[in-house]
N, C-alpha and C positions, 0 to 999 in steps of 0.2 A: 395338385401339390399345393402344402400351404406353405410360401416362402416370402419371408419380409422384403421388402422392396430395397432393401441396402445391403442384402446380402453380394455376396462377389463369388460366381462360380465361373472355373476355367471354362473355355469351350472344351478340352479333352477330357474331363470331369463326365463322368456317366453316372447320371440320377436312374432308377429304375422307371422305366414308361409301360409296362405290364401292371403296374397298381399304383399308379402315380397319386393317389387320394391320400395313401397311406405314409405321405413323406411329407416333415414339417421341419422346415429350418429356419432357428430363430436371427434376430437382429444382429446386424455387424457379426457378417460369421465367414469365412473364408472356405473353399473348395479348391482346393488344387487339382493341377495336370494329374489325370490317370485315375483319380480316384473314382471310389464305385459305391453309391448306394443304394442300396436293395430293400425292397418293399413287398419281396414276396418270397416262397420257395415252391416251387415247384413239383419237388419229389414229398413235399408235408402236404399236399394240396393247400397251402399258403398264398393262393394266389387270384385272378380273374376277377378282383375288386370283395371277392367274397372273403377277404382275412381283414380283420376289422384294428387288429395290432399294428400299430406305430412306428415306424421308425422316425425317431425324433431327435433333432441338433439343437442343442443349447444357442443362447446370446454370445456374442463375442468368441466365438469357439476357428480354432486352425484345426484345420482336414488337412494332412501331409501329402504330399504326391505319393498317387501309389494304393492309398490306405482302402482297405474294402469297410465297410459297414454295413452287418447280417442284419437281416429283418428283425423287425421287430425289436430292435437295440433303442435307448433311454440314453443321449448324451448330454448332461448338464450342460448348465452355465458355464463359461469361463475353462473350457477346455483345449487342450492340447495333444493331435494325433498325431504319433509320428509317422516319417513318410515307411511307405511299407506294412505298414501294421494291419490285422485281420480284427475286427473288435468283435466278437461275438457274444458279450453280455454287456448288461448297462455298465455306463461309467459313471462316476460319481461327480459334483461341479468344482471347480477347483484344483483340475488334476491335470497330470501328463501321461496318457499311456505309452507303449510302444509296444513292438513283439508280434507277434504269432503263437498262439493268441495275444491279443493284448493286455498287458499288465500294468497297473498303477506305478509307475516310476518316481512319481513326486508328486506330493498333494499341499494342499496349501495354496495355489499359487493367487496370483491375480494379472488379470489379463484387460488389455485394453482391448479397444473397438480391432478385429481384425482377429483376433487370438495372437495378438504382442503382447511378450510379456510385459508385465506394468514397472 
């Protein structure tokens, strides 16, 4: 895994360890309780270090309790997941998703170190 050294992940926060190569989260970036990110799939044969797709967390970005993120997901800069939320495509830097799937709720924003809003 490539994780900046000031990032903050809960201990009940589950990072995938099946492709752990394939997970990058950037600077000042929060993981909460219950969240899940995944680095691979299984039934796509996505998996066993041989899927070379990314799953990637932006700088300054909140993970919500709860929130999943599917392989191979692109989350900018300066975002915000709500807790609960399924993200299953890239999100764009600047935004707030929530939902099942997840959907752009606010864009614009700006966020300080943590995924606080600024």
């Amino acid at each position: 895994m490539n994780i900046a050294p000031d990032v903050r992940i809960s201990f009940k926060a589950r990072l995938d360890k099946t492709n752990p190569r394939c997970i990058e989260i950037g600077e000042k970036t929060y993981i909460a309780f219950d969240a899940i990110i995944l680095a691979h799939d299984y039934a796509t044969r996505r998996h066993g270090g041989r899927f070379e797709q990314k799953t990637r967390i932006g700088c300054n970005c909140f993970i919500g309790c709860a929130a999943i993120i599917l392989p191979g997901v692109t989350i900018g800069d300066q975002v915000i997941v709500g807790a609960g939320s399924v993200v299953t495509r890239d999100v764009p830097a600047h935004s707030i998703v929530a939902g099942n799937p997840a959907k752009v709720v606010r864009s614009g924003i700006q966020t300080i170190a943590y995924g606080r809003l600024a």
